[in-house]
C-alpha positions in Angstrom: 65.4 112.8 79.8 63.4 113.7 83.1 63.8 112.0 86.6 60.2 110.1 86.1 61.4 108.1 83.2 63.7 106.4 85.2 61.3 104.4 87.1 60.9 102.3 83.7 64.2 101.3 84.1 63.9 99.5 87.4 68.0 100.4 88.4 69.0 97.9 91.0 70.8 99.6 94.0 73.8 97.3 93.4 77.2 98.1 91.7 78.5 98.6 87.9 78.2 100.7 85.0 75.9 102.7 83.3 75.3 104.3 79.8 73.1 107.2 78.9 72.5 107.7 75.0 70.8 109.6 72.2 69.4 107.2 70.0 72.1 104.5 69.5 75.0 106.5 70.6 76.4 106.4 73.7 76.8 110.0 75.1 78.3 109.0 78.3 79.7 105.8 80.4 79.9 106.0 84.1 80.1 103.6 87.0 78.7 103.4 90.6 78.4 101.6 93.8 74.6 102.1 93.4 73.3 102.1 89.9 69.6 103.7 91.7 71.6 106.4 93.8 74.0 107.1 90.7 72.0 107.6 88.0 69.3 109.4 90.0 71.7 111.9 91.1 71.9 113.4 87.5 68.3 114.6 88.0 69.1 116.8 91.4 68.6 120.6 90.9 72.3 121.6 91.3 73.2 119.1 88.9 75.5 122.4 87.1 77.4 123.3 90.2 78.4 119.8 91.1 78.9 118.2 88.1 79.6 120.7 85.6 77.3 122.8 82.4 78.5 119.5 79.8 77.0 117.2 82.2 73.9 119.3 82.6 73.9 119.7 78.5 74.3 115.6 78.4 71.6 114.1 80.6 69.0 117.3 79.0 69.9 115.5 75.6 69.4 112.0 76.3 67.0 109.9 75.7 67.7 106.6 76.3 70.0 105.1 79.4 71.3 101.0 79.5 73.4 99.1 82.5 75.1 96.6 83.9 75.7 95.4 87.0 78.7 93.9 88.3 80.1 91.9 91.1 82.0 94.1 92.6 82.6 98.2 92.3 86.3 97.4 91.5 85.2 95.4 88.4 83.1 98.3 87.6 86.1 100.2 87.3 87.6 97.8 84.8 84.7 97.5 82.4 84.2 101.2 83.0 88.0 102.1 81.3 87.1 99.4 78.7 84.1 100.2 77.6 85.4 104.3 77.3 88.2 103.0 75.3 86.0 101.1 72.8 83.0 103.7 72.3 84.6 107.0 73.1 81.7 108.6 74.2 81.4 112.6 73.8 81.1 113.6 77.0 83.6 111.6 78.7 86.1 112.8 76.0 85.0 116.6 77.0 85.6 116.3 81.1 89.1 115.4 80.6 91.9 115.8 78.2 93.2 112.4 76.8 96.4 112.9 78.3 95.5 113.2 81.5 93.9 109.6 81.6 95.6 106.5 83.8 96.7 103.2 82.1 97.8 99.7 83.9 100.6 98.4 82.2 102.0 94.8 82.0 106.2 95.3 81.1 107.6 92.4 78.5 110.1 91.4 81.2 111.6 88.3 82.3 109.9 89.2 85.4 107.1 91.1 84.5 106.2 94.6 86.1 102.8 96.1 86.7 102.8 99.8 86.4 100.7 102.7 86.7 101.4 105.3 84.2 99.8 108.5 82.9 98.8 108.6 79.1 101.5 111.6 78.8 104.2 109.5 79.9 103.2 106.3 78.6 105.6 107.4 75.7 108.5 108.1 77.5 108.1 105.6 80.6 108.2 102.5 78.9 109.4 101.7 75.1 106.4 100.3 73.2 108.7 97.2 72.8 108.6 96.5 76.4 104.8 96.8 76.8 103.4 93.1 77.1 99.4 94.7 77.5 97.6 97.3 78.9 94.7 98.3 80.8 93.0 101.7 80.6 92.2 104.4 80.4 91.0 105.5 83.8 89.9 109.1 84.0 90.6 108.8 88.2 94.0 108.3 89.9 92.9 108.0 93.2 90.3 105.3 92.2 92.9 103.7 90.0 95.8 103.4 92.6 92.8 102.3 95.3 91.7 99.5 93.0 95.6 98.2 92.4 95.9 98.5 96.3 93.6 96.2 96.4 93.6 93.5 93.9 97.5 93.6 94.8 96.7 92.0 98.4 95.1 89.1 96.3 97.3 89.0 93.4 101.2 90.4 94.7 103.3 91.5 91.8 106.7 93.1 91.3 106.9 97.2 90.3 110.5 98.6 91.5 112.2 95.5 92.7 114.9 93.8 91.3 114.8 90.1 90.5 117.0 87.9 92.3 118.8 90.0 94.1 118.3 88.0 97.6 117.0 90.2 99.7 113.1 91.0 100.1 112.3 94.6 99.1 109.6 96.8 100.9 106.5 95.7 99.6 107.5 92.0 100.1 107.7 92.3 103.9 104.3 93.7 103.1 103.3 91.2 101.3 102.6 93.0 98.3 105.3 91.8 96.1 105.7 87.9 96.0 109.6 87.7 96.3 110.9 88.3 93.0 113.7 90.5 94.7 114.3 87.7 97.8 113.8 84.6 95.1 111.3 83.1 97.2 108.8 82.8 94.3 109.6 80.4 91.2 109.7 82.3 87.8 106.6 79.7 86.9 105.1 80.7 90.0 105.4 84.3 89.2 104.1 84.0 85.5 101.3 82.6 86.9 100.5 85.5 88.7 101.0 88.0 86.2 98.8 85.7 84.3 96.1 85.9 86.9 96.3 89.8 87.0 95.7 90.3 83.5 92.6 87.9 84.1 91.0 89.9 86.3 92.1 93.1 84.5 90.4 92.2 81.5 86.9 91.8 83.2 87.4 88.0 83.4 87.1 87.3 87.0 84.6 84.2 86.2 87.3 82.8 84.1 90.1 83.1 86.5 87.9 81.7 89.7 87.5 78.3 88.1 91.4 78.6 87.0 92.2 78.9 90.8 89.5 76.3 91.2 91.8 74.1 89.3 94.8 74.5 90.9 93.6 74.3 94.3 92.0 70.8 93.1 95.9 70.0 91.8 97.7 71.2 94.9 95.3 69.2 97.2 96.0 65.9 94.8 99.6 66.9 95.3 99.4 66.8 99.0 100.3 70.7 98.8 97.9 71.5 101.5 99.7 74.8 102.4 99.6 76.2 98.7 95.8 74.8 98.4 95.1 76.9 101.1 96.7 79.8 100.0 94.9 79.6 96.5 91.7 79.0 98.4 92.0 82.3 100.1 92.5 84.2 97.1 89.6 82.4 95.5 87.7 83.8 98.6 89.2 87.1 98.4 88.1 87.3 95.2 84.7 86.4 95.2 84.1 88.6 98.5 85.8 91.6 97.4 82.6 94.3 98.4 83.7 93.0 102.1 87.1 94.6 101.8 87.9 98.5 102.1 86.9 98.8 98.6 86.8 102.4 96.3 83.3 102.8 97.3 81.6 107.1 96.2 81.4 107.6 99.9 84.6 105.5 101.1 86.3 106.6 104.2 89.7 106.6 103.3 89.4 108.4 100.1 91.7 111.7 100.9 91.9 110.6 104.7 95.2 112.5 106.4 97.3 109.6 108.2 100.2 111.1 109.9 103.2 109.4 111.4 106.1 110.4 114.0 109.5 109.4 114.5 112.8 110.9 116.3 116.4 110.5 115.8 119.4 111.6 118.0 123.0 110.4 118.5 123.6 108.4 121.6 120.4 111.1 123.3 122.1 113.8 121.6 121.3 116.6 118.5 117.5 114.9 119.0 114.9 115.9 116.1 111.5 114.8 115.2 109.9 114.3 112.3 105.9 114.2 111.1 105.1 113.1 107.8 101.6 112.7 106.2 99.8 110.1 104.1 97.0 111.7 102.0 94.2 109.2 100.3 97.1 106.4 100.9 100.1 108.9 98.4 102.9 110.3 100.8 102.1 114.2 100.9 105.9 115.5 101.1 104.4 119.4 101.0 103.3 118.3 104.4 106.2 116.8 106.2 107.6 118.4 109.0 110.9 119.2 110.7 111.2 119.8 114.5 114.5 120.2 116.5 114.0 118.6 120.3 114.5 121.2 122.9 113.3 120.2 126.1 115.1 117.5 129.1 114.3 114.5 126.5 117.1 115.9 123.8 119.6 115.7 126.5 119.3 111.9 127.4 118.2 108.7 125.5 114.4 109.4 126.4 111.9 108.4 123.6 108.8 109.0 125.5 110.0 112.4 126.3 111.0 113.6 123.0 107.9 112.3 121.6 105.6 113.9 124.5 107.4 117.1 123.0 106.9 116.6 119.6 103.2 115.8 119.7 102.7 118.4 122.1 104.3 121.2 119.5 102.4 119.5 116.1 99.4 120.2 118.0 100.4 123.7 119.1 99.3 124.1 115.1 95.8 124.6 115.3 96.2 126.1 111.5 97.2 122.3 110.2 94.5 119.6 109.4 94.1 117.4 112.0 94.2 113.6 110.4 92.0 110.6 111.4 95.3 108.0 112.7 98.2 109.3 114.3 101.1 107.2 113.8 103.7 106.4 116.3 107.0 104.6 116.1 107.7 102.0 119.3 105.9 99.9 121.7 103.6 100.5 124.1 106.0 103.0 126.4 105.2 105.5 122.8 101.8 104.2 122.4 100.7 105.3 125.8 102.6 108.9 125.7 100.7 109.3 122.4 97.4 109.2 123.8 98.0 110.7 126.9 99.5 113.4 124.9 96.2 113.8 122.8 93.5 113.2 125.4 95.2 115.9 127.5 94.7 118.0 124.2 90.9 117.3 124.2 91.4 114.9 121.1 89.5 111.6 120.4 92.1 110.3 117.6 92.9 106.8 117.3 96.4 105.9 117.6 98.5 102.9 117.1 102.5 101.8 117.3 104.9 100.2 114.7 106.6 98.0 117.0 110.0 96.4 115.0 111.8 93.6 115.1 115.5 93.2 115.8 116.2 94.7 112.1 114.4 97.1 112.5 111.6 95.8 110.2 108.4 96.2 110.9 107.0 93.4 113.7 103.5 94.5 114.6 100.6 97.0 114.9 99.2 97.9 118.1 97.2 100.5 119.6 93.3 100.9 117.7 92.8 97.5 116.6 90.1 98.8 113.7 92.8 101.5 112.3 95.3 98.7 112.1 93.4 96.3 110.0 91.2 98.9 107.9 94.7 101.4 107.3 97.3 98.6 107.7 99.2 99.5 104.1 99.2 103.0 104.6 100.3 102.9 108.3 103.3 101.2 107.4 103.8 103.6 104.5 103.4 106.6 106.4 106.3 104.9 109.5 108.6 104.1 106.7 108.4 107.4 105.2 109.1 109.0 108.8 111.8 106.7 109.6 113.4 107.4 106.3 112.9 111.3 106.3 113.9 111.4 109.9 117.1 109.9 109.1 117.4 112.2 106.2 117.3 115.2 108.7 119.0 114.0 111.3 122.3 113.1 108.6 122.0 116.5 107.4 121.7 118.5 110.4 125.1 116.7 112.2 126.9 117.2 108.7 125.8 121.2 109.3 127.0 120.8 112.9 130.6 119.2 112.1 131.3 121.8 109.2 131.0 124.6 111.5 
């Protein structure tokens, strides 16, 4: 195939999936935010060094190329796996060993998990008597965990939690899980939702709008004007997904560096800092750091101070990537040093707080207002992971101190 028989295949620039063939076969199944920019981009001279010889071989053998758009890039991805599964094309088999592929999984539970797992371990992760369905495969983690992200802001499930136990876990003060673990959803409630998951997983998001549709019509009737409005949004959220930060070829926060800062001492004393770095929204422990205080902060109950020093010596590093948010635990005392710290450095980084409430959960986001809606999951991610790893340290390094 050559780049000028494309034009008789008038490729909308809009999202879903394509197929080259040979003949009837399918040779290949790919998916794209732009089926024009996509496809077209098979026919650029360095086609071998970016893509790879097979995929030169592939689009020199074709003759013949079908697609179909989609609503959304995210449902792309999901008839994408499907249609892979089904026709097994050749060259989608040779770029990447089976085992390496992702699945979705839907546990046979009383309270149903959702779970990303790797082919490999699908074996050993869950016993085939436990799996309820799955979804797959997905030849791309990042994409995969992206579009779960996602969907799960619409749709919360439970992964880790346990049921019942009456407490909220993590991603419930985040919103992510619906309160299996705090009992604040009904175990109809929750079926529901699992039910409306594997809707959308299964490329039926036509089928599960006008189910929503439904039930908002029956919670209204019901005077449930709270729980219609709630459904409403998701019916919204749904049907407007290529407004949210979606898995888009040239999305921002694919791989984007977020790190975060947090210090722990003992009544001002044995101070030490932590950094710790989220990487395309997946913690990045090979990239945490330690640092003991040593300046007039470690000696008193000063925050600011401590914090002045340990920015001050994480940029010292010239040889470390610099990320796109920096990450600060506190209020607007921290907020302040932080950005005082960087713009004295020459650095135009955006930088916002974790403020917390009296529990020390997570209250409120301030600082860059745009960072704080478009990074919200990850921020609080990468301040749990600090708190957590600064305690860690901080444990370890008095236990040193009293043994000797």
């Amino acid at each position: 195939m050559i780049l000028a028989d494309l034009k008789q295949f008038n490729l909308p620039d809009e999202p879903g999936v394509y197929f080259f063939k040979r003949g009837k076969k399918t040779t290949y199944i790919g998916k794209a935010t732009s089926l024009r920019d996509r496809v077209r981009s098979y026919f650029s001279c360095d086609l071998a060094t970016t893509r790879g010889v097979a995929i030169l071989n592939m689009v020199a053998e074709s003759d013949g190329l079908e697609f179909k758009t989609t609503n959304s890039v995210l449902e792309a991805l999901i008839l994408e796996a499907a249609l892979i599964r089904n026709l097994k094309p050749k060259y989608n088999t040779l770029q990447k060993d089976d085992k390496s592929y992702w699945y979705v999984v839907v546990t046979k539970e009383k309270w149903p998990r959702v779970l990303m797992v790797r082919e490999k371990d699908l074996a050993t992760a869950i016993e085939p008597e436990n799996i309820k369905q799955y979804f797959g495969p997905f030849p791309n983690a990042s994409e995969l965990k992206e579009a779960l992200k996602i969907i799960r802001k619409i749709i919360p499930w439970r992964d880790k939690c346990e049921p019942e136990i009456g407490k909220p876990c993590f991603n419930a003060q985040l919103g992510l899980c619906p309160g299996v673990c705090a009992g604040t959803i009904s175990h109809r409630d929750y079926l529901k939702n699992i039910r409306h998951f594997t809707l959308f997983f299964s490329g039926k998001t036509e089928v599960l709008i006008k189910a929503l549709e439904k039930e908002m019509a029956g919670e209204a009737k019901k005077k449930n004007f709270e729980q219609a409005g709630k459904i409403r949004n998701q019916i919204f959220a749904l049907t407007h997904i290529n407004d949210m930060a979606m898995i888009k070829e040239n999305r921002q926060t694919r791989g984007v560096r977020i790190e975060a800062y947090d210090i722990a001492h003992l009544a001002g004393k044995e101070t030490i800092g932590v950094m710790t770095v989220i990487l395309g929204g997946t913690p990045e422990k090979g990239a945490y750091r330690k640092f003991i205080i040593k300046g007039a902060g470690s000696k008193v109950v000063n925050d600011t101070l401590n914090l002045k020093e340990l920015l001050e010596r994480r940029l010292a590093h010239s040889e470390w990537p610099l990320p796109v948010l920096f990450v600060i635990d506190g209020g607007k005392a921290q907020l302040n040093v932080a950005k005082k710290v960087l713009a004295e450095a020459g650095y135009q980084i955006p930088v916002v707080a974790v403020t917390k409430d009296e529990h020390h959960r997570p209250k409120e986001i301030i600082g860059d207002n745009i960072s704080a809606r478009d990074f919200e999951t990850d921020i609080l991610l990468a301040n749990a992971e600090a708190h957590r790893f600064a305690i860690a340290f901080h444990r370890r390094r008095l236990g040193r101190l009293y043994r000797s």
